[in-house]
DRENLOSE-740212 format. One record per residue (C-alpha): x, y, z. Coordinates in nm, 3 decimals. Layout:
! residues N
<x:X&y:Y&z:Z>
...
//
This chain:
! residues 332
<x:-0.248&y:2.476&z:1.942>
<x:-0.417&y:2.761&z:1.676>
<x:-0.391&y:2.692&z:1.363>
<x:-0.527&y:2.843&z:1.007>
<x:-0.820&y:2.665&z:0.830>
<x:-0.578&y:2.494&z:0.577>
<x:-0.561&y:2.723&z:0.212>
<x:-0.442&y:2.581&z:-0.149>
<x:-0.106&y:2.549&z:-0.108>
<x:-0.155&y:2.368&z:0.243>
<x:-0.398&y:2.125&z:0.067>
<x:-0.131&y:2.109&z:-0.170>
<x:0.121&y:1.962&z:0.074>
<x:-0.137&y:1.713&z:0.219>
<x:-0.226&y:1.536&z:-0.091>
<x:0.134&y:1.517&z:-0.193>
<x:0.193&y:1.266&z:0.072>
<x:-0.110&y:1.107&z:0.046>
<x:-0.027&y:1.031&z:-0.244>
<x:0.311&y:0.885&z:-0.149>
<x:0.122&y:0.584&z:-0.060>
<x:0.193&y:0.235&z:-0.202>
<x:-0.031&y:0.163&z:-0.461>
<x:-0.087&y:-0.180&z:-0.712>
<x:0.208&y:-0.160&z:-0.934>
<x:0.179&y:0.198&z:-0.853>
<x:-0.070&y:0.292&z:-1.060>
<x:-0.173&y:0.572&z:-0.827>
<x:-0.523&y:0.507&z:-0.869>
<x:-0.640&y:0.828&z:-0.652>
<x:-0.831&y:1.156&z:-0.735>
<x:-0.874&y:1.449&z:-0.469>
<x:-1.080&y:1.726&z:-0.457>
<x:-1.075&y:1.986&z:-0.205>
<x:-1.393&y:2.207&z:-0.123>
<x:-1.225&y:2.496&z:0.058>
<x:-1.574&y:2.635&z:0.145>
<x:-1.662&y:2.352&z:0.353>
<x:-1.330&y:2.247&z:0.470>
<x:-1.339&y:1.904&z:0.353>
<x:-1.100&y:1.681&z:0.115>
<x:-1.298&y:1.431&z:-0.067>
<x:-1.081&y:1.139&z:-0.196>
<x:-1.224&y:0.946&z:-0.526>
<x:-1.114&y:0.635&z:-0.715>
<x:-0.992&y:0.670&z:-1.042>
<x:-1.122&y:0.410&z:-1.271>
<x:-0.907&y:0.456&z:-1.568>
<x:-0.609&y:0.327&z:-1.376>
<x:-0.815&y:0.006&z:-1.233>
<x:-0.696&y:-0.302&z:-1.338>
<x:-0.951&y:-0.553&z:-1.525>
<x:-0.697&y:-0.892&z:-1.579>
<x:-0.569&y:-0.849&z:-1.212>
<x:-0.767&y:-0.700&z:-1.008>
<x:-1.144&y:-0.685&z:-1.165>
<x:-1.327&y:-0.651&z:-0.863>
<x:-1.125&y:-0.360&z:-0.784>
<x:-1.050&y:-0.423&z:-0.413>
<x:-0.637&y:-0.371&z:-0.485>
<x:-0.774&y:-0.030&z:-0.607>
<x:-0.979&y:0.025&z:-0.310>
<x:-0.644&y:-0.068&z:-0.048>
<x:-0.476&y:0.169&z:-0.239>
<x:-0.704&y:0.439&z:-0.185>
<x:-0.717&y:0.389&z:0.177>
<x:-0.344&y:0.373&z:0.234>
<x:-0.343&y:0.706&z:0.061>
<x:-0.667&y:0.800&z:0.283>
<x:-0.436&y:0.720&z:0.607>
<x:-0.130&y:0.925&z:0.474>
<x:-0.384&y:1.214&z:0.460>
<x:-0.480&y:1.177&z:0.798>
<x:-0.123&y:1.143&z:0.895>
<x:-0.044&y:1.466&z:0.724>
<x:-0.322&y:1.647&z:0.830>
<x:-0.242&y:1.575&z:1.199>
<x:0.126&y:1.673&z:1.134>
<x:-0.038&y:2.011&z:1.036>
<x:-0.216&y:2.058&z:1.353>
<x:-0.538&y:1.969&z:1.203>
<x:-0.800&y:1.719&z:1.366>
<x:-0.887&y:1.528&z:1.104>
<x:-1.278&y:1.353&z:1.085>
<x:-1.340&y:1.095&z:0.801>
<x:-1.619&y:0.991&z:0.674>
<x:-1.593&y:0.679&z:0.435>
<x:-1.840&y:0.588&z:0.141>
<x:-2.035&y:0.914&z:0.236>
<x:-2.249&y:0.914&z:-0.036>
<x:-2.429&y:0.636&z:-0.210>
<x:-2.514&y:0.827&z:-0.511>
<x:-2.159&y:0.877&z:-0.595>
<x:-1.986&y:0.557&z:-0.594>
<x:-1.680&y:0.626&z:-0.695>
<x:-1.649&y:0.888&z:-0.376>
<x:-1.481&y:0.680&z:-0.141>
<x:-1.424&y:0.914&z:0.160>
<x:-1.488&y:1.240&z:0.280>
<x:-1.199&y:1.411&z:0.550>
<x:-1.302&y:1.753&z:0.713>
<x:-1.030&y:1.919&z:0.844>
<x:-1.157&y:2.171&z:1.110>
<x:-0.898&y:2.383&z:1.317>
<x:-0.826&y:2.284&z:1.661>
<x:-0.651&y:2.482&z:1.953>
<x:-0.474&y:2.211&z:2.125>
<x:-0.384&y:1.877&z:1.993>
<x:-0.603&y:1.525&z:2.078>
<x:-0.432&y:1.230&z:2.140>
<x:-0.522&y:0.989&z:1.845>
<x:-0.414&y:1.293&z:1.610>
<x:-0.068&y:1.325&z:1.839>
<x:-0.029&y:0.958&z:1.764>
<x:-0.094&y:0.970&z:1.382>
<x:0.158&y:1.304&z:1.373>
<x:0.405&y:1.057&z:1.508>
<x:0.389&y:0.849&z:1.213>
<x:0.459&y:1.157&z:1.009>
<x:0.830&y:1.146&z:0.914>
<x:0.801&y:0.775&z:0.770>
<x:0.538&y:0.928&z:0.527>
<x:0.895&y:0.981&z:0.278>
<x:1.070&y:0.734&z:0.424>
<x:0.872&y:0.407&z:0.341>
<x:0.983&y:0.260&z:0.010>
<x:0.897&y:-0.108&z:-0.122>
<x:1.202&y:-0.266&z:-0.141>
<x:1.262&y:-0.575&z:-0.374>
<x:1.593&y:-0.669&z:-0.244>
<x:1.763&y:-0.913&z:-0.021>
<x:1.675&y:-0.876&z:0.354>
<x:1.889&y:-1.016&z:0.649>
<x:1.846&y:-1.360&z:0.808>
<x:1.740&y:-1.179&z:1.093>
<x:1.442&y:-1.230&z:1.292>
<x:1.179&y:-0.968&z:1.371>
<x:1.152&y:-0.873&z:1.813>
<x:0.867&y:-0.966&z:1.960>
<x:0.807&y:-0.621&z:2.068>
<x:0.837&y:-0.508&z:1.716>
<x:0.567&y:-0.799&z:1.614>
<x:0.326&y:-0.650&z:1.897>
<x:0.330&y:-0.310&z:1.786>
<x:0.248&y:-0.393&z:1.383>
<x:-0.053&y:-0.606&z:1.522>
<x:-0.152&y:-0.317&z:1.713>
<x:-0.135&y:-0.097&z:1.394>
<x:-0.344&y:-0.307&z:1.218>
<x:-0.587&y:-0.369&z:1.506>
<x:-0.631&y:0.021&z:1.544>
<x:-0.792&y:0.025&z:1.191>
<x:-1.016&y:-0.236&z:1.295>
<x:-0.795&y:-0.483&z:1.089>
<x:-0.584&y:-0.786&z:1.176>
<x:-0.218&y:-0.881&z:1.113>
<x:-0.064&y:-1.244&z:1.180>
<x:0.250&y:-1.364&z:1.150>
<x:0.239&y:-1.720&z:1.022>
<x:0.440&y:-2.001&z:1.141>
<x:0.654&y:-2.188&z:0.912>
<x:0.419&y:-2.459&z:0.781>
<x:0.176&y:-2.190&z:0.721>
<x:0.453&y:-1.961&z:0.513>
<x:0.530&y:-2.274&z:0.324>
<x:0.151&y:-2.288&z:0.170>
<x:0.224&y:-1.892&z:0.098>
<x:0.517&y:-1.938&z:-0.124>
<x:0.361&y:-2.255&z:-0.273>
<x:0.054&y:-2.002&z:-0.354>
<x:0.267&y:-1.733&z:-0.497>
<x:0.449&y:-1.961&z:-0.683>
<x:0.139&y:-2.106&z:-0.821>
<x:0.035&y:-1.800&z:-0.963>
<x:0.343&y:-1.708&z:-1.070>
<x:0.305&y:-2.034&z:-1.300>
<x:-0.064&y:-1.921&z:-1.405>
<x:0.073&y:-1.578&z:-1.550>
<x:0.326&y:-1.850&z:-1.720>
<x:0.070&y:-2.037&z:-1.896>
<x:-0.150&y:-1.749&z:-1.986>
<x:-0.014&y:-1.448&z:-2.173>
<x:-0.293&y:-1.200&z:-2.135>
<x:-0.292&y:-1.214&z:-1.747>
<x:0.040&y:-1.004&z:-1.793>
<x:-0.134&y:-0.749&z:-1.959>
<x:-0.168&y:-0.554&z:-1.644>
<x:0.186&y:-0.598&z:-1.527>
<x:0.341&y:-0.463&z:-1.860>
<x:0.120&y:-0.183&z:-1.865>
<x:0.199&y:-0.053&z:-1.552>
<x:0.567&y:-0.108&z:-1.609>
<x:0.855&y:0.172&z:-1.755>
<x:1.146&y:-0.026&z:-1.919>
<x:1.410&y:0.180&z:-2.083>
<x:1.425&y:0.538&z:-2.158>
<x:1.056&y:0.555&z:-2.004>
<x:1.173&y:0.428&z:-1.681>
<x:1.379&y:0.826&z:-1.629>
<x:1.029&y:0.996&z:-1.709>
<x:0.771&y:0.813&z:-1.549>
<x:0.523&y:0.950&z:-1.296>
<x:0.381&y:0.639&z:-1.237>
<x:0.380&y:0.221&z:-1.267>
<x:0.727&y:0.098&z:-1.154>
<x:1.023&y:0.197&z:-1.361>
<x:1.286&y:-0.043&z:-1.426>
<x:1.528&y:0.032&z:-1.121>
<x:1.253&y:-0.047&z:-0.910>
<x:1.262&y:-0.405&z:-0.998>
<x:1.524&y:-0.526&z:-0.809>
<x:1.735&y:-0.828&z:-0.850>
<x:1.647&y:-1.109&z:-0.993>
<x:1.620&y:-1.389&z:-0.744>
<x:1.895&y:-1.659&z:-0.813>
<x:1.818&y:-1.811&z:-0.439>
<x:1.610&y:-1.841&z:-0.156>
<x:1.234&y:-1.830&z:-0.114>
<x:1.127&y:-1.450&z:-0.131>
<x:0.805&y:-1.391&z:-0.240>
<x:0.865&y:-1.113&z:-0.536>
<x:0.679&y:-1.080&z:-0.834>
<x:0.943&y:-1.033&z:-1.113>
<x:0.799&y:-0.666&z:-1.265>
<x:1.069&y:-0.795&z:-1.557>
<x:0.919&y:-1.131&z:-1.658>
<x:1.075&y:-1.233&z:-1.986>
<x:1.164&y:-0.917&z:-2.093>
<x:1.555&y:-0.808&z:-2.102>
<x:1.675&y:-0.516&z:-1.825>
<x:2.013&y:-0.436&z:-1.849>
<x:2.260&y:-0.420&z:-1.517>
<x:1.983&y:-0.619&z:-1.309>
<x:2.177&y:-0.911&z:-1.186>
<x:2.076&y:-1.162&z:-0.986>
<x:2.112&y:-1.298&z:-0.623>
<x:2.026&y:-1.504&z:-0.323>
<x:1.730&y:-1.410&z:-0.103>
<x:1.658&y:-1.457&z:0.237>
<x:1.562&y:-1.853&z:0.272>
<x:1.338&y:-1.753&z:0.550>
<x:1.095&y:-1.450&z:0.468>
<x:0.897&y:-1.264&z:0.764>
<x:0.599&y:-1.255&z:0.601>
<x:0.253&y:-1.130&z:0.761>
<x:-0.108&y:-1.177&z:0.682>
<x:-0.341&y:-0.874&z:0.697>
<x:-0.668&y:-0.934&z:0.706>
<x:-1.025&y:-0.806&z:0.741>
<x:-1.363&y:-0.933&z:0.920>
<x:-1.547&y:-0.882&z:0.580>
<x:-1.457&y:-0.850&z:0.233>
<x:-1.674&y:-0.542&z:0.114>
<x:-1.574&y:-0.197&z:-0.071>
<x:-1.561&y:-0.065&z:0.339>
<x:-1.373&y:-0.322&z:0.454>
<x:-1.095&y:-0.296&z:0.185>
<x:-1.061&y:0.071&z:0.258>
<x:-1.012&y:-0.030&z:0.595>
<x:-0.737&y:-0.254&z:0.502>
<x:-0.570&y:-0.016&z:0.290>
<x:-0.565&y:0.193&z:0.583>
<x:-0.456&y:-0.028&z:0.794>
<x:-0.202&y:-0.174&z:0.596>
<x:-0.067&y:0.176&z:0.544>
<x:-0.038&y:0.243&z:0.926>
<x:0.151&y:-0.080&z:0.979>
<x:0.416&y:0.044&z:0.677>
<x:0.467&y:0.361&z:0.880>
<x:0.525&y:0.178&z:1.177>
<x:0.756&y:-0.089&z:1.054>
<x:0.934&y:0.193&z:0.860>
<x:0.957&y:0.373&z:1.229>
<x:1.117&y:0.034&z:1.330>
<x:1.416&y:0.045&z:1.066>
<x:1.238&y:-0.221&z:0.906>
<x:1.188&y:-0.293&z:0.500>
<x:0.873&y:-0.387&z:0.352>
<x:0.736&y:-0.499&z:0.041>
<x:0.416&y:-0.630&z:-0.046>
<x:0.272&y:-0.919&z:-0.244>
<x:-0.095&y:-0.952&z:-0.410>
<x:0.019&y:-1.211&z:-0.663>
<x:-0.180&y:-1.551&z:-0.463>
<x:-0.444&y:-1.303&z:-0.396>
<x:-0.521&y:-1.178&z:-0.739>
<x:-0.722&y:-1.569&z:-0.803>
<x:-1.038&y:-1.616&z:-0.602>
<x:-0.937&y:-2.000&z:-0.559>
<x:-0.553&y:-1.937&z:-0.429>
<x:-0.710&y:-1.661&z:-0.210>
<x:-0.866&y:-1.847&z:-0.011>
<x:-0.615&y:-2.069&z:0.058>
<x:-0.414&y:-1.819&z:0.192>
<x:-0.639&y:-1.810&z:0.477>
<x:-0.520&y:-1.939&z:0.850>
<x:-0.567&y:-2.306&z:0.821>
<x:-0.628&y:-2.291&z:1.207>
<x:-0.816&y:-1.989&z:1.263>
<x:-0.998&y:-1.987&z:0.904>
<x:-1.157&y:-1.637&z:0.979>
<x:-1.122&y:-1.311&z:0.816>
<x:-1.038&y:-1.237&z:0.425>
<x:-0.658&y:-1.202&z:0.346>
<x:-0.606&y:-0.824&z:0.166>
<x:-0.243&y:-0.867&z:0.160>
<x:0.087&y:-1.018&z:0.212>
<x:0.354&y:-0.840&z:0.345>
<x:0.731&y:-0.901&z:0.385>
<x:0.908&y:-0.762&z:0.668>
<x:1.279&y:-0.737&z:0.724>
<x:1.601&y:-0.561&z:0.778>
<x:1.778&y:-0.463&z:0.440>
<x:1.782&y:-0.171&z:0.223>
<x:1.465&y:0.033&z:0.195>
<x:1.438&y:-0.005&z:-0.213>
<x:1.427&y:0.362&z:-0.411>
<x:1.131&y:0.587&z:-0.440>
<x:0.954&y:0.522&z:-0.703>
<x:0.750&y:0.839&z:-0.909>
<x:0.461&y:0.987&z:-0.786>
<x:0.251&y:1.193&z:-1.061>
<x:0.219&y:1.557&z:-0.985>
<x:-0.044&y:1.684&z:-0.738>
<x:-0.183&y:1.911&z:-1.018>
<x:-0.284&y:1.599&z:-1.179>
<x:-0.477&y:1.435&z:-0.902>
<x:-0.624&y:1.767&z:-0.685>
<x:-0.892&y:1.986&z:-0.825>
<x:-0.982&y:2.291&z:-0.571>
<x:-1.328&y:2.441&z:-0.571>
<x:-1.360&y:2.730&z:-0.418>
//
């Protein structure tokens, strides 16, 4: 297959659904630039929207750069570009977390075939904070999100019951931590839009987002709300037995979390491909000590970059995404 070398408003369309990637309370925290004479998208953190009570090591920031790293490969595929990455290209500049040429090809390879397939959950994939279905997950179903993962040179394990026990007991844990200490939810109210804000936002997670407020069963949601009033929220019962799974990486370095992000990204495509609903939980893994514990008691390898929950329910809204003139510069 021909195709152009990809101009502005191309570009344009990739970084838009990069950029549709989940993010820590969707802060977005994501800067592109593309060099049009050399073909290549470079993707940098953004720093101002790290977050220092939650996340001060800024590996949640790094997993959401890669998840928006893999949506840019997925798009790029989808527009008959091979796409080559190059990640942490440069250890003079930091902050530049990956480099993605995107040369013109005349016929399609297979790994790029394979990532273009992913391409219509790109806009479909939503975290949803609602009820999902007593329902368990096919084995089949199971196989292929551990194959997502393992593609990205990540792993993904679905605990067994004792194991999801020690999860909830974790998130819960933390959940009484934030309780006990009112600047650790500095973070959390930053990053959410209550009110009139929530209709404007282009970023954080507005209001409607939140979802109910769990009345029963043993989800584990972070309530975006806390103490603070939202009007029409309700609450309900939950599923009493969550899916959850455990991704995780070999190491625990700025590469390995952009790994992660990637691969945590390419398993939210795939479940969405699967007509399942995700959300995602950092809350046991934002404390060093409650991290750890989160590990496979059994197994005991790898580092745990993040907790999903997997199930069949509604998909949860969009939530707002900040213009792309606001996070892509183009040099000529």
């Amino acid at each position: 297959m021909d195709t152009q070398q990809p101009d502005a408003k191309t570009v344009t369309g990739l970084v838009a659904e990069a950029a549709a990637a989940p993010s820590m309370h969707n802060a977005q925290p994501w800067r592109f630039r593309f060099m049009a004479d050399r073909q290549v998208l470079l993707l940098y953190a953004d720093l101002e929207r790290a977050m220092p009570r939650s996340d001060p090591g800024n590996r949640a920031l790094y997993i959401g750069c890669g998840a928006a790293l893999f949506n840019a490969r997925v798009a790029a595929a989808h527009a008959g570009f091979a796409p080559a990455v190059r990640v942490l290209p440069d250890a003079a500049e930091p902050l530049l977390l990956a480099a993605v040429h995107l040369p013109r090809t005349r016929e399609t390879p297979p790994d790029e075939d394979d990532l273009a397939r992913l391409h219509p959950a790109i806009r479909d994939r939503h975290t949803s904070r609602y009820p999902f279905e007593e329902k368990d997950i096919p084995q089949d179903v199971r196989s292929a999100l551990r194959e997502a993962a393992g593609r990205e040179g990540a792993g993904l394990l679905f605990p067994g019951p004792w194991h999801v026990e020690t999860v909830l007991e974790l998130v819960h844990d933390a959940e009484s931590r934030d309780a006990l200490d009112p600047e650790a939810m500095q973070d959390l109210h930053r990053w959410t839009r209550l009110g009139p804000e929530a209709d404007v936002a282009t970023d954080g997670v507005p209001e409607y987002a939140f979802g109910p407020k769990l009345r029963d069963g043993r989800a584990p949601l972070r309530d975006f709300a806390g103490r603070r009033a939202v009007a029409d929220r309700g609450s309900t019962a939950f599923e009493k037995n969550p899916h959850l799974a455990m991704l995780s990486t070999p190491g625990d370095t700025a590469a390995d979390w952009l790994r992660a992000g990637q691969a945590l990204e390419r398993v939210l495509l795939e479940a969405t491909l699967a007509g399942l609903a995700t959300s995602l939980t950092s809350h046991a893994l934002e404390s060093p000590d409650l991290r750890l514990l989160t590990r496979d008691p059994v197994a005991g390898t790898g580092h745990v970059q993040m907790v999903l929950r997997l199930g069949y329910g509604p998909q949860g809204p969009a939530t707002p995404r900040r213009p792309v003139r606001d996070v892509l510069d183009i040099v000529p």
